[in-house]
ZAKE-135584 format. One record per residue: residue in one letter; z, y, x of N, C-alpha, C in turn. Coordinates in steps of 0.1 Angstrom, whole numbers, plus 5000, padded with zeros to 4 digits. Each point is the difference from the previous one (the first is absolute). Layout:
BEGIN
marmi  n.zz  n.yy  n.xx  ca.zz  ca.yy  ca.xx  c.zz  c.yy  c.xx
A  Z  Y  X  Z  Y  X  Z  Y  X
...
% end
This chain:
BEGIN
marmi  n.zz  n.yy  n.xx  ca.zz  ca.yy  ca.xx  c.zz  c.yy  c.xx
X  2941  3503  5366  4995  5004  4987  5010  5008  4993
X  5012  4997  5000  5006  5010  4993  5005  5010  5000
X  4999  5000  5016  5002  5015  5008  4990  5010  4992
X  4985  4998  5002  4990  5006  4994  5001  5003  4987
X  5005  4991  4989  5000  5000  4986  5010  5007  5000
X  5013  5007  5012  5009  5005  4995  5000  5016  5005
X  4993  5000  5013  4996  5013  5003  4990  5008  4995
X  4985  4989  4997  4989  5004  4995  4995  4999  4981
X  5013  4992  4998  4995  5001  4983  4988  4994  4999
X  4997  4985  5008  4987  4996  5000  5000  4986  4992
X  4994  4991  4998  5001  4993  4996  4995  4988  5013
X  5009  4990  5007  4995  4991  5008  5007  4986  4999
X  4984  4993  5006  5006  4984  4995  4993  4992  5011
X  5003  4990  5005  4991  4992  5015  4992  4992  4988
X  4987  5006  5003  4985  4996  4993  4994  4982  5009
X  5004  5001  5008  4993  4989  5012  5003  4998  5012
X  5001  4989  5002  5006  4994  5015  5013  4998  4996
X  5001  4990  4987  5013  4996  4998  5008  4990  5009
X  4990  4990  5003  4997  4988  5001  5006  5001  5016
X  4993  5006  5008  5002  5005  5014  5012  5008  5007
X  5001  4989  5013  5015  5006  5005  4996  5014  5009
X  5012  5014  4998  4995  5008  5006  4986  5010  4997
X  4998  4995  4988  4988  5013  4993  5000  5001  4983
X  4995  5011  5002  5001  5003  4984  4993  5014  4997
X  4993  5003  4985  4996  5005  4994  5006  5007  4993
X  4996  5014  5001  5016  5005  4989  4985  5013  4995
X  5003  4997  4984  4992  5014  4993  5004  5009  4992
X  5002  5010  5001  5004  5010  4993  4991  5011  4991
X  5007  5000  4988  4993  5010  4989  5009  5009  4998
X  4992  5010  4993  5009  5012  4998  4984  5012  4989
X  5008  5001  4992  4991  5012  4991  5002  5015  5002
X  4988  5007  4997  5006  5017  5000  4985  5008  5000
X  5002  5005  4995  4986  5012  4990  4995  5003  5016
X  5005  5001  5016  4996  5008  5010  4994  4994  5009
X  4993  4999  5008  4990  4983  5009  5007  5005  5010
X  5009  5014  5004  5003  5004  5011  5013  5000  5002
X  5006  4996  4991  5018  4995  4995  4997  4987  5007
X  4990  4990  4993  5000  4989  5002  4998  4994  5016
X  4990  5010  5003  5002  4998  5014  5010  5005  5008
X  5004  5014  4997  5017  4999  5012  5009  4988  4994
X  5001  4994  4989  5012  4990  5000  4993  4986  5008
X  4991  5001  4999  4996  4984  5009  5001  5000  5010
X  4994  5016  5005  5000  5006  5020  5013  4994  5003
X  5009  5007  4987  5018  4995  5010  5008  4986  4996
X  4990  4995  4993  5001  4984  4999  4997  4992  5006
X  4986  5002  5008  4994  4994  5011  5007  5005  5013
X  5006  5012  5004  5010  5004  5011  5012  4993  5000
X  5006  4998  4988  5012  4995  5001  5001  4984  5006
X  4986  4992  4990  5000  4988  5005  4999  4997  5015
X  4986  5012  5005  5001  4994  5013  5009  5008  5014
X  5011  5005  4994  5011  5004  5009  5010  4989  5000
X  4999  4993  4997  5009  4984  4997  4996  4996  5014
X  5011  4996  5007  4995  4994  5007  4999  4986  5004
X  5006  4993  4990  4995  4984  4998  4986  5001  4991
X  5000  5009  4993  4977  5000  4995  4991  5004  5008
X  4988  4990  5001  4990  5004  5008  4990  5003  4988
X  4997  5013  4999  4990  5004  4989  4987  4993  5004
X  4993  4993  4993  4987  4995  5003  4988  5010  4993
X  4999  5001  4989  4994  5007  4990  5004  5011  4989
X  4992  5006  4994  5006  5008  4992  4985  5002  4989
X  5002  4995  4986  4986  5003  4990  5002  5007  4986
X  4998  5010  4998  5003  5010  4989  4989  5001  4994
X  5004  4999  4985  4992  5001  4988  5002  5008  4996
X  4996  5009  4991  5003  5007  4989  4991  4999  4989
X  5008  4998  4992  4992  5002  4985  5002  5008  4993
X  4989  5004  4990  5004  5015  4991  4993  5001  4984
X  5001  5006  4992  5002  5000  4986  4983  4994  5000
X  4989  5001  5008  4987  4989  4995  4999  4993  5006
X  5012  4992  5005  4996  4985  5004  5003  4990  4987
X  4994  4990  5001  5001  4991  4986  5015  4990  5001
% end
């Protein structure tokens, strides 16, 4: 996580699968006026994680929200 927060200027924290030996949940935010910023920084977020080679990437789920969401 901090690799990311320090290359990507993102914000990340293990969301779930605290509890569990060997897995974990890690979410990252990040703001910016561009939906296409936001996607090259996650493309190389999601690359980075799963070039680790102790991570086995299971999933990957992206949200975006924008100025009319409540």
């Amino acid at each position: 996580m901090a690799e990311l927060q320090r290359k990507y200027a993102v914000s990340a924290a293990e969301v779930g699968h605290q509890g569990l030996h060997r897995r974990s949940e890690i979410g990252l935010a990040l703001v910016s006026g561009d939906a296409a910023h936001l996607t090259e920084v996650l493309d190389r977020c999601e690359r980075l994680v799963a070039a680790r080679p102790e991570v086995e990437l299971l999933s990957v789920r992206r949200r975006f929200h924008g100025d009319d969401d409540d």
